[in-house]
C-alpha positions in Angstrom: 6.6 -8.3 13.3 8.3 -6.5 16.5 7.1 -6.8 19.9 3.8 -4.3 20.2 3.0 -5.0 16.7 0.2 -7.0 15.3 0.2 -9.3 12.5 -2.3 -9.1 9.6 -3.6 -12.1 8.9 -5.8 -13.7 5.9 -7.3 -17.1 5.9 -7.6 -19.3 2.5 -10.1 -22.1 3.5 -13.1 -23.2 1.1 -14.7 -25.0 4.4 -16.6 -21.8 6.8 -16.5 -23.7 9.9 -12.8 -24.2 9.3 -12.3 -20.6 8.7 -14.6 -19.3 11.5 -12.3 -21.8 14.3 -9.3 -20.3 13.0 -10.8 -16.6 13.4 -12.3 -17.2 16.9 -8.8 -19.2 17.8 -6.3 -16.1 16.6 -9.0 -13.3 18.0 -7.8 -14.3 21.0 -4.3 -13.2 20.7 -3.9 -9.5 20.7 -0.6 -9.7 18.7 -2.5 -11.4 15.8 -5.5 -10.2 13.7 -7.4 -11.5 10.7 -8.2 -9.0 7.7 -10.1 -11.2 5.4 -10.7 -14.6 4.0 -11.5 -16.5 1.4 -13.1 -20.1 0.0 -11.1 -20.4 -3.4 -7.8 -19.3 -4.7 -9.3 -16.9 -7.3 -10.6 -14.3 -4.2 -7.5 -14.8 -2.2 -5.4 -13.1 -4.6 -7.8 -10.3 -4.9 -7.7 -10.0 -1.3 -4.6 -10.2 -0.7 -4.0 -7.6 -3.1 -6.8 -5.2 -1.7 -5.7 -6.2 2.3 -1.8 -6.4 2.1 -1.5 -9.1 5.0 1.5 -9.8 6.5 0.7 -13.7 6.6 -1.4 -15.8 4.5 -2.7 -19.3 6.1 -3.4 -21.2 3.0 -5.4 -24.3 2.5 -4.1 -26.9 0.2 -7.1 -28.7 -1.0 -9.6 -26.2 -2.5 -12.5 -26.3 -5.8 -10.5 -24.4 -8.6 -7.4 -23.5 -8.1 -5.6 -25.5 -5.3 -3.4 -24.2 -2.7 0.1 -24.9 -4.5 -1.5 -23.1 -7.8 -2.7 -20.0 -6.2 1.0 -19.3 -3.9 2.6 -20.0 -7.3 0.4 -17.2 -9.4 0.3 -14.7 -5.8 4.3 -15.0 -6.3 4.0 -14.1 -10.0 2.0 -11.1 -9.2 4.5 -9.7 -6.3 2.1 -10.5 -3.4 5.2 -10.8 -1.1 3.1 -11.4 2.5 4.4 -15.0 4.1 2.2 -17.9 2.7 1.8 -20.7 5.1 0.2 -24.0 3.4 -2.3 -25.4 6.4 -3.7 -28.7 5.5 -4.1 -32.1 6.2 -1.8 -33.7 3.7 1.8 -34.8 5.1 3.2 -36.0 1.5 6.6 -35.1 0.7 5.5 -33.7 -2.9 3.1 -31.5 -1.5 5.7 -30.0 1.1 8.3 -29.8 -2.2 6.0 -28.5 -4.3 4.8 -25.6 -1.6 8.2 -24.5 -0.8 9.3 -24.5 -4.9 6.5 -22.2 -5.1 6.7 -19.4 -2.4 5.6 -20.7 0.6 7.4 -20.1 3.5 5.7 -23.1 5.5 4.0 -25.9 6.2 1.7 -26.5 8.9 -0.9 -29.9 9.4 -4.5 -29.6 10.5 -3.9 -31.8 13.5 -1.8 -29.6 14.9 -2.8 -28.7 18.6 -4.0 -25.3 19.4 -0.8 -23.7 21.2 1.4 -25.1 18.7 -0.4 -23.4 15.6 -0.4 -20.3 17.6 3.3 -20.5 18.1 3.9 -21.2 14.5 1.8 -18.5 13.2 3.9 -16.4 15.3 7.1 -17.4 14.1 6.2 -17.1 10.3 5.3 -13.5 11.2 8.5 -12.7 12.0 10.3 -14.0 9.2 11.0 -17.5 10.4 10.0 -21.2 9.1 6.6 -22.8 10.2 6.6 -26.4 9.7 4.9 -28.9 11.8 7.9 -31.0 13.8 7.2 -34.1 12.1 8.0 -32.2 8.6 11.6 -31.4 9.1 13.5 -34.0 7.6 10.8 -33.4 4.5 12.4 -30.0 4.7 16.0 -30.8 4.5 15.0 -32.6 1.9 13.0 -29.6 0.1 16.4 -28.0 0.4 18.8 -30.5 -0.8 16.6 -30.9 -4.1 15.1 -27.6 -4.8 15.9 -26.1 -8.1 19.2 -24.3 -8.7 19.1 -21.1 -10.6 19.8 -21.5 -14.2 22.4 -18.9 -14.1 24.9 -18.9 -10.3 25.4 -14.8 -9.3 28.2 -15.3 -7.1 27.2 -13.4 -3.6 30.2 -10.6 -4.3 28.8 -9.9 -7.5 25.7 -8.0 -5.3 25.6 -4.3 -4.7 26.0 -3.4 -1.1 22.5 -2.6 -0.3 21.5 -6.3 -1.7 24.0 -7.8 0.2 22.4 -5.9 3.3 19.0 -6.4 2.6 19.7 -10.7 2.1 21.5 -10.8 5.1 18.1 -9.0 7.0 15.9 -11.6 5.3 18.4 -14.7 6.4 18.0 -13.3 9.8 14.2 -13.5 9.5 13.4 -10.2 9.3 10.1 -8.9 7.7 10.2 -5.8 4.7 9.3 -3.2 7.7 11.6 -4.5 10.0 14.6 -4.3 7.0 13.1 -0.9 6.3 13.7 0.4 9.9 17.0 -0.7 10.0 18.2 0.5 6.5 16.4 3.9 6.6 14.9 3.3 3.5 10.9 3.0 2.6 9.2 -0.5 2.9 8.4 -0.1 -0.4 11.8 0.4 -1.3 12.4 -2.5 0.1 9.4 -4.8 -1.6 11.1 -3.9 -4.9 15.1 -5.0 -3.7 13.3 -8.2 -2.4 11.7 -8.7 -5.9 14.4 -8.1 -7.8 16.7 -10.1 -5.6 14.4 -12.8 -6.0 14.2 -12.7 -9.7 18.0 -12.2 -9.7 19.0 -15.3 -8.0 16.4 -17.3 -9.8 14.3 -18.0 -6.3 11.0 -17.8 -5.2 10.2 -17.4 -1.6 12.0 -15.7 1.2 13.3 -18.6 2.9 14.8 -19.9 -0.3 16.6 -16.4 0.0 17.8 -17.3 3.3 19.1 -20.5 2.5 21.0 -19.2 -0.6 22.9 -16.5 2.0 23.7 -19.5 3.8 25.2 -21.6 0.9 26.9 -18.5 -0.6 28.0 -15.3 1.5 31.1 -17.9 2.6 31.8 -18.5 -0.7 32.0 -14.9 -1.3 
């Protein structure tokens, strides 16, 4: 998201009142916008598919398919908008689990207003939303996630991948790294994809932290 841009927003909550405080709290802000929601997992994926948002805010706890489930199966079906968990539950497993999964945050209820509104903000452009009390659960995420079956050394990349990691390490969205390359966003969509697939990850700032851990290395 670049300054005079808005953010697309879609909000996963099965409780209405929930959803309807979130909508009248980011309506608000001009920079952000809501294009949908939904009470299960089963309509968010179709409406994420129909709406293309640039963020998701996702509730952990829902009837069905829970929130962990359905950023695991909108991964597995290229939905490649930032998925922020939003939920009441502070346990390590659930942060792990979110992260291993394709989220690109973690954000608790109890959160004051301002503060959500900031995080939102920052997952829009690129960067990690976690509530403060979560970061050393988020080292932790990092020091234990899975490693990739197979290691692609970071010189074994073609140039444009190389390029394109190094935008998404810097937090910036598929438009943004579209912009700058001169390429197409959807061009872009597919080098993220296969990137992902290629380094055996599943989230963006899993991608980031991999650039970290490896460009030095070559």
């Amino acid at each position: 998201m670049n300054e005079g841009t808005t953010a697309r927003i879609l909000l996963v909550d099965d409780h209405p009142m929930m959803r309807r405080g979130l909508r009248d709290l980011l309506e608000l802000e001009n920079d952000l916008e809501v294009v949908g929601e939904a009470g299960n997992g089963e309509d968010a994926i179709a409406l994420a598919q129909q709406t293309e948002p640039d963020l998701i805010l996702m509730d952990l706890n829902m009837p069905g398919i829970d929130g962990l489930e359905t950023t695991r199966r909108m991964r597995d079906v290229d939905i490649d908008a930032r998925i922020v968990m939003f939920t009441v539950s502070d346990e390590q497993g659930h942060v792990l689990e979110a992260l291993r999964n394709g989220a690109d945050g973690y954000l608790l209820k109890d959160m004051d207003a301002e503060q959500l509104i900031e995080q939102i903000r920052l997952a829009a452009t690129g960067r990690m939303a976690l509530s403060p009390e979560l970061t050393q659960v988020l080292a932790e995420a990092i020091r234990v996630r899975p490693k990739p079956t197979g290691q692609v050394p970071f010189s074994s990349l073609t140039k444009r991948e190389k390029e394109v990691l190094r935008l998404i390490a810097k937090g910036q969205s598929n438009k943004m790294i579209a912009r700058k390359l001169g390429i197409t966003e959807g061009t872009v969509k597919v080098h993220v994809k296969n990137l992902l697939h290629k380094l055996g990850l599943r989230s963006r700032v899993e991608a980031a932290v991999w650039v970290l851990e490896n460009e030095a290395k070559g």
